[in-house]
N, C-alpha and C positions, 0 to 999 in steps of 0.2 A: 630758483624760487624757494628761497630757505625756511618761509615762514610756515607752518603747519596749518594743511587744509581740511577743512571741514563742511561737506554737503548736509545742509540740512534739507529733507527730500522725502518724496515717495515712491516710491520704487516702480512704480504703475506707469507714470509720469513721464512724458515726452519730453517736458519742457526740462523736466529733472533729467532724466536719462542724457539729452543733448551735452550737458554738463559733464555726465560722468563719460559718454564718451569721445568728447575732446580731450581730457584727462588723461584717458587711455593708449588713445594714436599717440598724445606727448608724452607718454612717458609720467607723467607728473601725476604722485603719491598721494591719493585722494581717498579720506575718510569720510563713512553715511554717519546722519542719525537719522533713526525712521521717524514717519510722523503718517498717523490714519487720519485722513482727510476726511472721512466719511464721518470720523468720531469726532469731528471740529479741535486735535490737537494743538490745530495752529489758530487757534480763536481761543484761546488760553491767557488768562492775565499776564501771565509767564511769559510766553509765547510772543507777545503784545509789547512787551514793555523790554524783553531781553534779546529778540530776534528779527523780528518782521514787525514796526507796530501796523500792515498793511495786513499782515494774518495772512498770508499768501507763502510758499513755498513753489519752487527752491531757493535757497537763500547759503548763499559760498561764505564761509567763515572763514577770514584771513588770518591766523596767529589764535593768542590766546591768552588771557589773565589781563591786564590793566592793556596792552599792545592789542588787544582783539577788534576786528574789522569785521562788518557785515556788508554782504552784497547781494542786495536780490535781485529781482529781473534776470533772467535762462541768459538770454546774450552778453548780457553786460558781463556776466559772471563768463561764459567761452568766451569774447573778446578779452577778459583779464588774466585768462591759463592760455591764450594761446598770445598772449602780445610778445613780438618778437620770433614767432614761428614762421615756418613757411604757412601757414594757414590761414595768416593777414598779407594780400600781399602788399608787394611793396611803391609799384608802380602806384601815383593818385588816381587816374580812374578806374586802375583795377579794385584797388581799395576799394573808392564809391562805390561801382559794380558789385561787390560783394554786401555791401552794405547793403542796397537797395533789395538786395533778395534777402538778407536779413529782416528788415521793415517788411516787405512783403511775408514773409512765415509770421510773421505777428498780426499780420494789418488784414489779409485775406486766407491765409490759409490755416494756422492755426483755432481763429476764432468758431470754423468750419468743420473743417474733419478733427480738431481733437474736441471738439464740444461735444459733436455727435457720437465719436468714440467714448466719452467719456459718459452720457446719459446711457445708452444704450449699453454696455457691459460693466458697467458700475453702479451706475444707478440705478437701473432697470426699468423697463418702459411702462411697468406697470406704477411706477413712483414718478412719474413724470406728472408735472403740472400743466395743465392746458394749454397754459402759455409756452412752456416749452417743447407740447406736441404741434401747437399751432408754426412754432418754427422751424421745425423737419423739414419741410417742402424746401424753406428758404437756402436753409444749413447745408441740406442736398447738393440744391444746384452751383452754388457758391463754390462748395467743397469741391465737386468736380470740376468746376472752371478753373480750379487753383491748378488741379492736378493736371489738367489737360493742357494748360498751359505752359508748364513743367515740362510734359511730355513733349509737344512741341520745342521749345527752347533747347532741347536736348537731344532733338535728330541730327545737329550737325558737330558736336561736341560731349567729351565725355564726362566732365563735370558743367556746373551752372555757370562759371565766370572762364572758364577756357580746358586746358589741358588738365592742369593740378585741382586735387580737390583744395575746398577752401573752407571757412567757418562755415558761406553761406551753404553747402553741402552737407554737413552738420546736423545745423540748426532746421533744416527743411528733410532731412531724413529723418528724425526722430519721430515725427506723428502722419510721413509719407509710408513709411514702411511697413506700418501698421494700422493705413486707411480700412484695410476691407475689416477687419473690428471693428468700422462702422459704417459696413454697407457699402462699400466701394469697389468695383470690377478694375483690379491692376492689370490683369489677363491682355484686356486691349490696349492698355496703355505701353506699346513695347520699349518704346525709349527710355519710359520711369524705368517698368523694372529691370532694366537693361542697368543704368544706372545705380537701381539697389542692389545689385549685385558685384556692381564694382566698388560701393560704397563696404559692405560685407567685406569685401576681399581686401580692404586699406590694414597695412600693418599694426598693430596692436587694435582691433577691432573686438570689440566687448559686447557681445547680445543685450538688451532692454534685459532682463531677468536673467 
């Protein structure tokens, strides 16, 4: 991967951290720039017109000077450091299968425990608007279904798609492992943290912060 990589991110960030550690397990040479989301960094004309015009972070910068590539969206960007790893496999339904738990971290689980993570120790509950106190109940029980689900799926298996960890392991560790940040008892869940611990234990593994 010769072109010179660059995360544009928040350090906070699950869907940023997924990112950096994919990078990590592979080996592959990955530079930050910070951005404070709370201070609308990424809602900058700059910002808008030179990185994301979607104003969202993370965003993987491919190269640089007149050669430079952006790529936003958390997965797009791990499926692009890890293409050609063992962490896609190779088999087509094993592929699909990793995919579909990819989709799932975005489609049910993400929008759940990392929204609630992210009101509740960043934003603070006292800054919460109505509307997003009125969705806690929802966010809750969602969020746990995602997890419980997880949990289950992985009583008979050490990773989500068979033996080897994969992308989709990843991309669903990032804002699994740091549910109870928003109200979430992993305690019962023994298969999850069973699993977060072997995800910990993967060779070149790199803490969130």
């Amino acid at each position: 991967m010769p072109d010179k990589l660059t995360l544009h991110e928040y350090s906070k960030s699950g869907n940023c951290y997924k990112i950096r550690l994919t990078a990590a397990i592979l080996g592959v040479p990955l530079e930050t720039r910070q951005y404070d989301i709370l201070k609308g960094e990424t809602r900058t004309p700059e910002f808008l017109k030179n990185v994301n015009s979607n104003g969202r972070i993370p965003v993987l910068q491919i190269g640089e000077g007149e050669d430079v590539r952006f790529l936003p969206e958390s997965n797009a960007a791990c499926w692009y450091l890890a293409s050609g790893s063992d962490l896609i496999p190779q088999d087509r339904f094993a592929q699909a299968d990793m995919l579909r738990w990819m989709f799932f971290e975005q489609y049910n689980h993400e929008p759940n425990v990392a929204t609630l993570r992210f009101w509740l120790c960043f934003v603070g509950d006292d800054n919460l608007s109505y509307e997003q106190r009125a969705q806690i109940p929802t966010k809750r029980a969602n969020g746990l279904a995602a997890l419980e689900l997880m949990d289950g799926e992985l009583a008979d298996r050490p990773f989500l798609c068979g033996e080897n960890a994969t992308l989709a392991d990843i991309t669903l560790f990032a804002y699994s492992h740091v549910a109870h940040e928003a109200g979430f008892e992993l305690n019962a869940l023994t298969n999850l943290s069973a699993w977060i611990a072997r995800m910990k234990a993967m060779p070149g593994f790199t803490p969130m912060d």
